[in-house]
C-alpha positions as CSV (number, residue, x, y, z in Angstrom):
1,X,0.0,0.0,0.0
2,X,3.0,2.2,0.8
3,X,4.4,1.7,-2.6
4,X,0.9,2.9,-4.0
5,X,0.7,6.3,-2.0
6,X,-1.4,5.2,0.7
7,X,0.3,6.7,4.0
8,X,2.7,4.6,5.9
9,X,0.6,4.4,9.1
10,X,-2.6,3.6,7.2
11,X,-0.5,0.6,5.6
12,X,0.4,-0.3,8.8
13,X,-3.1,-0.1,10.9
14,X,-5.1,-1.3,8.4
15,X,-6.9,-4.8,8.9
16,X,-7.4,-6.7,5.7
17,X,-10.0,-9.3,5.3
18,X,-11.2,-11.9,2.7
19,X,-14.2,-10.9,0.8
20,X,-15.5,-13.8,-0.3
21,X,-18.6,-12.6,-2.4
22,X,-16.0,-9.9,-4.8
23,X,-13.6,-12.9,-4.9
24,X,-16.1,-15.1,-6.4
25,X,-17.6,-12.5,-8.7
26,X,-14.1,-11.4,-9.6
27,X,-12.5,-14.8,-9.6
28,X,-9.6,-13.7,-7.6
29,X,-8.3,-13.8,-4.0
30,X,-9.5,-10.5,-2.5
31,X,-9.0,-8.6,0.5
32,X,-10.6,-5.1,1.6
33,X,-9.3,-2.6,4.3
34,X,-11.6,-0.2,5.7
35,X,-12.6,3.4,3.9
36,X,-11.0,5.4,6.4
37,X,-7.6,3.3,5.5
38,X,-8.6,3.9,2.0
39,X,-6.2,6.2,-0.3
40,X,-6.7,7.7,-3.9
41,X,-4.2,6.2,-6.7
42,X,-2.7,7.6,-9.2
43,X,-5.4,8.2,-11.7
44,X,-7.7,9.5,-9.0
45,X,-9.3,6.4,-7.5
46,X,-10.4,5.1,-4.5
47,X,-8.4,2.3,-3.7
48,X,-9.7,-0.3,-1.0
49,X,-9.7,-3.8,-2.4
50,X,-6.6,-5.9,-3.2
51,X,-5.9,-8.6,-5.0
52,X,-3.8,-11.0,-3.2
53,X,-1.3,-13.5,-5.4
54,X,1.0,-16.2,-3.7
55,X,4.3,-16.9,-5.3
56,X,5.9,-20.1,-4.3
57,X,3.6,-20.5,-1.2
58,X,5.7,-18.3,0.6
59,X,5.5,-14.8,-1.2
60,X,1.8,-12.5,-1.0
61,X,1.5,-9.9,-3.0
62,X,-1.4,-7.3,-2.8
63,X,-2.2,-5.5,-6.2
64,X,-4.9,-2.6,-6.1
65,X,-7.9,-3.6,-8.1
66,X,-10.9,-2.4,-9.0
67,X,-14.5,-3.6,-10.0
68,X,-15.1,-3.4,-14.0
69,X,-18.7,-1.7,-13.8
């Protein structure tokens, strides 16, 4: 999250958790953080749900996504 602007302390409080009705609709392992934790990218949106990708079982990586409407 730090990486994507969000504020260091915000990366650090916030409480991710598995949302299993986007991950279904999105086909995808995602987590949400709260609003408030919430931070705008870099082409103006609202960033609060991640995509979260193992690499070699050991590595997670969360990616900002977003819902196609």
């Amino acid at each position: 999250m730090a990486i994507e602007g969000a504020p260091l302390s915000a990366a650090l409080k916030c409480n991710p958790k598995y949302n299993q009705s986007y991950s279904k609709a999105l086909k995808a392992t995602i987590y949400t953080i709260p609003l408030k934790y919430s931070f705008t990218d870099m082409n103006g949106f609202k960033v609060s749900m991640f995509d979260v990708r193992s690499y070699l079982w050991v590595f997670h990586i969360a990616y900002p996504t977003q819902p196609e409407f």
